[in-house]
N, C-alpha and C positions, 0 to 999 in steps of 0.2 A: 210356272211352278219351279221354286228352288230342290236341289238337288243335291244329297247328300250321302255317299258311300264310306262304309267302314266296313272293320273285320278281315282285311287282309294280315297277312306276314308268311313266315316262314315255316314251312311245315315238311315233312320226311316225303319220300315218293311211297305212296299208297297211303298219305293221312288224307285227313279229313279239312276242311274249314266252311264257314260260311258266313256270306258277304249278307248285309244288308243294305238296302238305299231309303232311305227315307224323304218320304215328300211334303213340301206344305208349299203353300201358296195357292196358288188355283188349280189345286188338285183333280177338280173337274176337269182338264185340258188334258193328264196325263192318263190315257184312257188304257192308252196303252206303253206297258213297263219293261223295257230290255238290258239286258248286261251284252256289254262288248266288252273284246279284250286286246291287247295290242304288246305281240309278245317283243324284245329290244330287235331292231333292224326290219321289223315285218309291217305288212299295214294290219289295220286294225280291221276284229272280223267280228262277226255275230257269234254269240254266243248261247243265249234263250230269250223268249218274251213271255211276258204273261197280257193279258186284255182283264181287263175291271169285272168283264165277266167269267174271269176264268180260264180261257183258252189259252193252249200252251205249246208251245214253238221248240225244239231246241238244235241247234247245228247237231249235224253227224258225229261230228267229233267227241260229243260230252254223252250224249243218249245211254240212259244208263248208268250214267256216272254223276252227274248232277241233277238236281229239280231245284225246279223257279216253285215260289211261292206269293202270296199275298196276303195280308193282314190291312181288308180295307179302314178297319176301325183305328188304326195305328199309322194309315198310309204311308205302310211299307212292304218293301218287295223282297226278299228273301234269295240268298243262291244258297243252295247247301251241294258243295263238291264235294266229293268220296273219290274215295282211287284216286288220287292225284296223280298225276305225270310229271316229269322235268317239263314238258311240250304243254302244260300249263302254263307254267311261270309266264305271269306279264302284269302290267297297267291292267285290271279291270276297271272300267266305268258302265252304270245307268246310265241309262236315258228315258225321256217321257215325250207321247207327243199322242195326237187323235188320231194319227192311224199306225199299219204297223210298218210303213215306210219311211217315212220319215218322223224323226226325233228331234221338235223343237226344245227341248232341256237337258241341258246335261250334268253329270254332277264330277265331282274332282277326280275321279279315282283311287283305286287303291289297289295297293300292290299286291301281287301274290306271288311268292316265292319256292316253288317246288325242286328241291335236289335230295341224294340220297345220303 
């Protein structure tokens, strides 16, 4: 499955944005759909999942503050952030893979930019 994120940039501390990934190819394979992020000098961490069926995942850090979505008819996954932080700012990237540990596809990333 190909992989593709958009909808990043630069937005004030406490705006809003939100990321899309879009999939094609053997979208059957991406069962399951996560956003990582990877802020400059740090490794890169989990940030939410969704599963085909719905089931929904998110680190400690965002709870509250972001929700994963999906639109299987569109096969695409959705990040809608609120309250942003500076301690956002990074590279986000999806990823797709059949379980929720490991992520065989990934897509380019896009940036997000939070300061005040």
């Amino acid at each position: 499955v190909q992989l593709q994120a958009s909808g990043g940039g630069w937005v004030q501390t406490g705006g809003s944005l939100r990321l899309a990934c879009a999939a094609s190819g053997r979208s059957a394979s991406a069962y399951f759909v996560a956003w990582f992020r990877q802020a400059p000098g740090k490794e890169r961490e989990f940030v939410a999942r969704i599963s085909r069926g719905g089931t929904i995942y998110y680190a400690d850090s965002v709870k509250g503050r972001f929700t994963v979505s999906g639109d299987n008819a569109k096969n695409t996954v959705y990040l809608q952030m609120n309250s942003l932080k500076s301690e956002d700012t990074g590279l986000y990237y999806c990823a797709a893979g059949a379980t929720p540990i490991n992520y065989s596809s990934w897509g380019q990333g896009t940036l997000v930019t939070v300061s005040s």
